[in-house]
C-alpha positions as a printed NumPy array, in Angstrom:
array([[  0.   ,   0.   ,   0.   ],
       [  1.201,   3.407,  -0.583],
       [  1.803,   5.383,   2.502],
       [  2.671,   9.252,  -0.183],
       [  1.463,   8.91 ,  -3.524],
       [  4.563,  10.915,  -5.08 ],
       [  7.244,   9.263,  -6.738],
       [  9.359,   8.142,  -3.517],
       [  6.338,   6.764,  -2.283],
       [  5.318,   4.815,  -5.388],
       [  9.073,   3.387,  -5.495],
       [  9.111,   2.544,  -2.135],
       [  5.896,   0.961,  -2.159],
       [  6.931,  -1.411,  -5.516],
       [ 10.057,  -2.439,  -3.505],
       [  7.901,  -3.683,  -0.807],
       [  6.4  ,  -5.725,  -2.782],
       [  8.809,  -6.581,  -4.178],
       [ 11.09 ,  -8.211,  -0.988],
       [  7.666, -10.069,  -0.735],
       [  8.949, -12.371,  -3.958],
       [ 12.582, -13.137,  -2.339],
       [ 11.253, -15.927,  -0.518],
       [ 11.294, -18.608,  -2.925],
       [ 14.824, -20.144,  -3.476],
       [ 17.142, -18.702,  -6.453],
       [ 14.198, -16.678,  -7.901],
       [ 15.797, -14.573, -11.184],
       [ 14.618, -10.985, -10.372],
       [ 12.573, -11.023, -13.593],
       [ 10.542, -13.506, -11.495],
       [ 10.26 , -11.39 ,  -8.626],
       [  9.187,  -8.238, -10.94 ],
       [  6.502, -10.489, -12.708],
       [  5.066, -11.379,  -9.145],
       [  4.956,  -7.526,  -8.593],
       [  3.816,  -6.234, -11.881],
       [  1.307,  -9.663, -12.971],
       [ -0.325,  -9.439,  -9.407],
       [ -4.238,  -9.4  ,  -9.714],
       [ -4.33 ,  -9.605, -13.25 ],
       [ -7.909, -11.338, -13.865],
       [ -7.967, -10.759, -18.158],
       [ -7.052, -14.235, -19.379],
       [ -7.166, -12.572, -22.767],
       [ -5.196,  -9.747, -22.092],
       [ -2.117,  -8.206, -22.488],
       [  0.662, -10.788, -20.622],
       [  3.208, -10.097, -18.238],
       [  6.474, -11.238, -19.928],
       [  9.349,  -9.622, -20.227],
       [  8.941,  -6.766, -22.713],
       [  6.381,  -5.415, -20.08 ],
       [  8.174,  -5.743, -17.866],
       [ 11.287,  -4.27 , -19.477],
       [  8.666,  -1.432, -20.366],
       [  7.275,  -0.971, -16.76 ],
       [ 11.356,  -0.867, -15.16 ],
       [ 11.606,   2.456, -17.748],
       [  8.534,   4.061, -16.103],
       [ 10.265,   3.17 , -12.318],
       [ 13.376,   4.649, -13.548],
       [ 11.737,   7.878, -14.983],
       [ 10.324,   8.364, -11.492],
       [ 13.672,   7.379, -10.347],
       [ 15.103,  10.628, -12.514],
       [ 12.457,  12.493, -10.979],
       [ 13.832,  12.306,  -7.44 ],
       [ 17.379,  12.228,  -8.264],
       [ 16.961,  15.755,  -9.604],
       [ 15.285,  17.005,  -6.759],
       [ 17.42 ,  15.4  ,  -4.36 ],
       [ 20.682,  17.453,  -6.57 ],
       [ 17.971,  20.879,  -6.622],
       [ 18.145,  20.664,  -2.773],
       [ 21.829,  19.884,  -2.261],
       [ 20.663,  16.709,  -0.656],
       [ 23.134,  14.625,  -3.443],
       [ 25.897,  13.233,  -0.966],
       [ 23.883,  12.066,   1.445],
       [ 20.941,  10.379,  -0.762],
       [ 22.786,   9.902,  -3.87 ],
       [ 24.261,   6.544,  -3.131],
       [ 21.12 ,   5.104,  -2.172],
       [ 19.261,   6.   ,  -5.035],
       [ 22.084,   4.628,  -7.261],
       [ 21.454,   1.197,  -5.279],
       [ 17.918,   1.401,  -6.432],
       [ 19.094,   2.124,  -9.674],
       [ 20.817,  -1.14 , -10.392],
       [ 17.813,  -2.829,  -8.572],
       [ 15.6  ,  -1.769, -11.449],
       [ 18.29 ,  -2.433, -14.665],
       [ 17.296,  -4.915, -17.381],
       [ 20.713,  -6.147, -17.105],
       [ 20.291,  -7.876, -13.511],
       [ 16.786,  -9.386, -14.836],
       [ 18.231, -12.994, -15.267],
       [ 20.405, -12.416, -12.001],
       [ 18.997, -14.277,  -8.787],
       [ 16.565, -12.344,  -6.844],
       [ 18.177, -12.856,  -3.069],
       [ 21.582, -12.007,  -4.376],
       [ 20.858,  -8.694,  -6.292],
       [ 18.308,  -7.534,  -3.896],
       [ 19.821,  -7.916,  -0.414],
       [ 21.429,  -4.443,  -1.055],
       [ 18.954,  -2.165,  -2.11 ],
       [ 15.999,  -4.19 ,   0.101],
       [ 17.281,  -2.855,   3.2  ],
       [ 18.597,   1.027,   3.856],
       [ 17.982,   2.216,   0.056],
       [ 14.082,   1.143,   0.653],
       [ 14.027,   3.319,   3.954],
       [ 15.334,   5.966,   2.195],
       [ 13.046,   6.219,  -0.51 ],
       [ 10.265,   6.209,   2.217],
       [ 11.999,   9.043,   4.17 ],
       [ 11.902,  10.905,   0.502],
       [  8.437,  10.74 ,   0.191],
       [  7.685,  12.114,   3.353],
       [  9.181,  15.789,   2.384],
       [ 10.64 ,  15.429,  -1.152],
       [  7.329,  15.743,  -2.987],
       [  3.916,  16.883,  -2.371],
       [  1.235,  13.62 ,  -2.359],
       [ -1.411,  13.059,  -4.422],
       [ -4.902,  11.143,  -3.668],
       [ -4.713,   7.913,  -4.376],
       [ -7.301,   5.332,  -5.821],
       [ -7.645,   2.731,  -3.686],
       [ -6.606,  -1.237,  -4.128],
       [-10.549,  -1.6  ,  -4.677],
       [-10.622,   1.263,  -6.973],
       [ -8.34 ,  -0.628,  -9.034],
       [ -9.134,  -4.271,  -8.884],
       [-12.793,  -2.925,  -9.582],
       [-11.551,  -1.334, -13.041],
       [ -9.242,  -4.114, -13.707],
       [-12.226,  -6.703, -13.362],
       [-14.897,  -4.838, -16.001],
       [-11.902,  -4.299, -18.484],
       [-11.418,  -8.277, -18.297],
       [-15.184,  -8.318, -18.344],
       [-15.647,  -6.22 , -21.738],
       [-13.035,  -8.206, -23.174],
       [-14.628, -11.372, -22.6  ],
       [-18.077,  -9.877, -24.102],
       [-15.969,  -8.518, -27.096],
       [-14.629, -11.584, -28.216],
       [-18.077, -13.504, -28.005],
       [-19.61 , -11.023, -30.074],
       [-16.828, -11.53 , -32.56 ],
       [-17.484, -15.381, -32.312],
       [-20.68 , -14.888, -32.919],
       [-20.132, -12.63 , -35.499],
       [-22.117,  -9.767, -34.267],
       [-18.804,  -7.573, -34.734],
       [-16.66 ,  -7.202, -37.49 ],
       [-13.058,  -7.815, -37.69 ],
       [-12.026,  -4.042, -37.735],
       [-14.601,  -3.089, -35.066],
       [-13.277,  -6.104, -32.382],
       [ -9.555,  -4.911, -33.466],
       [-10.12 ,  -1.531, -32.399],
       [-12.163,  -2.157, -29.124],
       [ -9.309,  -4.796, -28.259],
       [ -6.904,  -1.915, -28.483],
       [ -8.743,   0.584, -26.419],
       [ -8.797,  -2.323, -23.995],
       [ -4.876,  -2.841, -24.004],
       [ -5.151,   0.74 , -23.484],
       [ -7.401,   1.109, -20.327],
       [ -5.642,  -2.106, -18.909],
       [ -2.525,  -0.125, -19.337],
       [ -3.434,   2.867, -17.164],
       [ -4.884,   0.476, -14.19 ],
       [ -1.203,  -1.307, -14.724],
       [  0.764,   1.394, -14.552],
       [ -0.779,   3.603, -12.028],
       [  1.141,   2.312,  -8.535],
       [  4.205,   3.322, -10.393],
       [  3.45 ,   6.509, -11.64 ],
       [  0.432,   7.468, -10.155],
       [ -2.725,   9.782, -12.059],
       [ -0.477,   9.931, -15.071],
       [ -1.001,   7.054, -15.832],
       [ -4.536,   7.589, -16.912],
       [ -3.929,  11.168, -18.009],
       [ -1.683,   9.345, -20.585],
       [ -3.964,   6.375, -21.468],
       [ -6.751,   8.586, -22.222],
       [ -4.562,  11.057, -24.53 ],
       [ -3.464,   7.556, -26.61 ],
       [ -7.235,   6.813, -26.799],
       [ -8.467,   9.744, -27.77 ],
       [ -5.697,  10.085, -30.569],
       [ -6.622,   6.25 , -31.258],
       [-10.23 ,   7.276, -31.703],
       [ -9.899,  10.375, -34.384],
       [ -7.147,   9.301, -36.267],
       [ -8.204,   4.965, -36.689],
       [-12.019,   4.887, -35.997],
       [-13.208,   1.442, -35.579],
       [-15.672,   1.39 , -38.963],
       [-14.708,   2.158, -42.454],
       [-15.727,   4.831, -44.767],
       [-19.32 ,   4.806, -45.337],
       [-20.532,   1.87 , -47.868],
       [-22.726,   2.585, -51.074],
       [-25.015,  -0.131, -49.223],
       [-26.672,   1.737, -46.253],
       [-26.637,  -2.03 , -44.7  ],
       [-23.417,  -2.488, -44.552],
       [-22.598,   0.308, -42.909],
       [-25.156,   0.08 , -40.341],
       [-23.951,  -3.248, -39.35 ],
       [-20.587,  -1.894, -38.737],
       [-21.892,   0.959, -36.903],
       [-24.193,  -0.34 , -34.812],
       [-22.255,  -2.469, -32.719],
       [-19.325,   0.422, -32.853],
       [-21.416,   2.576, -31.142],
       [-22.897,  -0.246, -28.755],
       [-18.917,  -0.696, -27.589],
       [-18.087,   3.073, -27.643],
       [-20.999,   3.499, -24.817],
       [-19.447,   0.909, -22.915],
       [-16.308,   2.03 , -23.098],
       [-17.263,   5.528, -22.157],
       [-18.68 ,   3.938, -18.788],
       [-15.384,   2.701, -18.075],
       [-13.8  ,   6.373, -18.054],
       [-17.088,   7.904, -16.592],
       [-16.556,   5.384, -13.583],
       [-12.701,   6.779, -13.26 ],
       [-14.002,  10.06 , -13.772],
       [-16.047,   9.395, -10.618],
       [-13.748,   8.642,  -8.577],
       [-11.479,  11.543,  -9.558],
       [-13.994,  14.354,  -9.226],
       [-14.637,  12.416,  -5.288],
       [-10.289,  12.977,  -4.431],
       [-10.76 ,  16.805,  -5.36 ],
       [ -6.526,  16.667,  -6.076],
       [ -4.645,  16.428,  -9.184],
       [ -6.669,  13.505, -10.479],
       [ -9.438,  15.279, -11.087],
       [ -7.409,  16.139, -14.636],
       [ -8.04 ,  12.272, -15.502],
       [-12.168,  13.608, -15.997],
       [-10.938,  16.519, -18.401],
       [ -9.156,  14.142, -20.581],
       [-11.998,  11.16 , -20.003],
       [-14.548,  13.86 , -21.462],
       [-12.394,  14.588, -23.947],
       [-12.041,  11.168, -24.905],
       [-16.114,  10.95 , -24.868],
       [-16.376,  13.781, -26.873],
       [-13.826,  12.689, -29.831],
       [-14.784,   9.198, -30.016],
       [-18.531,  10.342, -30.479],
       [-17.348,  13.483, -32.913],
       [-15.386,  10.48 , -34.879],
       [-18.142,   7.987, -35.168],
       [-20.732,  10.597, -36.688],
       [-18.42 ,  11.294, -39.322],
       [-19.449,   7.757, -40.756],
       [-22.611,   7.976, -40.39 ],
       [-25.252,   8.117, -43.121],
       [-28.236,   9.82 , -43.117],
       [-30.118,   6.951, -43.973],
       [-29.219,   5.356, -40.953],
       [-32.413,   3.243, -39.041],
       [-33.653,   3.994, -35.748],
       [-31.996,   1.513, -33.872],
       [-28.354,   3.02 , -35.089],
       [-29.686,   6.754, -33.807],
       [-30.978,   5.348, -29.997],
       [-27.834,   3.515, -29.892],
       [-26.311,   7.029, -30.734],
       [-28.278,   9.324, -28.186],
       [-27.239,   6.505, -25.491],
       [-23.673,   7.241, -26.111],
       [-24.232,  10.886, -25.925],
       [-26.165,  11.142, -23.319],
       [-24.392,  11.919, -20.049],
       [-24.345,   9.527, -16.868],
       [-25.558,  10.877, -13.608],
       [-23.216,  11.503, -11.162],
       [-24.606,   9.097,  -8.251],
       [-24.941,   6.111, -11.418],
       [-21.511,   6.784, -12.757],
       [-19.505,   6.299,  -9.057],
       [-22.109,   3.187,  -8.663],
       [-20.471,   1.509, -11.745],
       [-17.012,   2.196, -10.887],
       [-16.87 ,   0.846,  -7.245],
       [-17.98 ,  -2.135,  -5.364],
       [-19.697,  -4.336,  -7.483],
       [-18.721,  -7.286,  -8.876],
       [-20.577,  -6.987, -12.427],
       [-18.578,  -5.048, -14.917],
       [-18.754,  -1.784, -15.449],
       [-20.379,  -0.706, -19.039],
       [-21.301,  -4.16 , -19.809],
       [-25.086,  -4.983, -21.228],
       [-26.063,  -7.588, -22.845],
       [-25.339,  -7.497, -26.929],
       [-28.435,  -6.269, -28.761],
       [-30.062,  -8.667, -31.125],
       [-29.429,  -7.512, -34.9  ]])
């Protein structure tokens, strides 16, 4: 648990968890960091945790790593911390990934840990944090959605681009709840500026079709997905606008995010399009009431944004 959501705190936190993996016998430290970074994972069909992520999550530790090295040198704190943080340093390398937990980690599990704790307390101001539930609960309805999206596409109620693009907005949102302990609300500020750049530049249907029919079937079930999606980021927005911080700038890009995917999927819309295409529309457009939206997000074990597939 983080005790200071800044980026001493985070760091500290990780190698916490961390020490928890060194009690198995001649772990490799790319065992230990998969126990860390593959803990709670509950989307079979998912991104997995091998080692390009976590090659990809070490670079995120060691940005935040930067982070308080600089301030540590802006406060003429460098002799006294520098060392430390250096230990940590070589803790996180991809070099020392095939190296044996208990060997590498003795070091930098002990006085460099305390350190980065003692950091957090004064180094950096804290942020709110979302809470384990927070983030097992989003976790849970992006493995939820995914599950849904690949039955429809087994039962061919979505086509090939439209399940391609959903699966990537997925990777996307599963991203953000990944790499939050380790760099905090920026995580989703980031995830939700990908998406939103996903969403404008690749929509998930193709240019409109001479036959009206074709495009409604890929729009249709487009726009059933978009809503859901948007739940997801309503729910986060939620619980941002409730920690009145910093992380209430995750709910200016999540309505940004709305806002362009719904701008985007007009575009390919015909005018000719049938009833059930323009409810499915007004559903996506229409905003979620506060009290409903933090309902979805926490505490339930249903996913969030999931209904059941329309009939066609």
């Amino acid at each position: 648990m983080v005790t200071r959501n800044n980026p001493a705190g985070r760091l500290a936190a990780l190698l916490d968890r961390l020490g928890e993996q060194f009690n198995q016998q001649d772990t490799y430290l790319l065992d230990a960091w998969r126990g860390v970074f593959g803990a709670g994972s509950s989307d079979p069909l998912g991104p997995k945790v091998d080692e390009h992520e976590i090659a990809r999550l070490l670079q995120l530790a060691l940005a935040e790593l930067n982070q308080i090295e600089r301030q540590v040198a802006q406060r003429n704190l460098g002799q006294r911390y520098t060392p430390h943080i250096a230990q940590v340093r070589d803790l996180l390398s991809l070099r020392l990934l095939y190296s044996v937990a208990k060997q590498v980690g003795a070091a930098a599990m002990g006085t460099p840990r305390e350190v980065l704790h003692t950091l957090a307390d004064f180094l950096f101001e804290s942020e709110a944090s979302l809470t384990e539930e927070e983030l097992t609960s989003a976790s849970r309805a992006v493995a939820e959605m995914r599950k849904q999206l690949h039955e429809d596409a087994l039962n061919n109620r979505v086509s090939t681009s439209v399940l391609s693009f959903f699966n990537n907005q997925l990777d996307v949102m599963d991203r953000a709840v990944r790499d939050y302990p380790i760099v905090g609300a920026g995580a989703f500020r980031n995830a939700s500026l990908e998406a939103v750049i996903a969403v404008l530049t690749h929509p998930p249907v193709s240019p409109v079709s001479p036959d009206v029919r074709d495009t409604r079937n890929e729009l249709e079930p487009a726009w059933l997905w978009w809503d859901r999606i948007c739940a997801w980021w309503r729910a986060r927005e939620a619980e941002a606008e409730r920690k009145a911080t910093r992380l209430v700038l995750i709910a200016d890009l999540a309505s940004h995010l709305i806002q362009g995917g719904t701008v985007a999927l007009r575009v390919f819309e015909p005018p000719q399009m049938l009833p059930a295409a323009s409810a499915v529309r007004q559903l996506s457009a229409t905003p979620v009431a506060a009290d409903a939206t933090a309902t979805s997000g926490l505490g339930s074990d249903s996913s969030e944004g999931v209904q059941p597939t329309s009939s066609q």
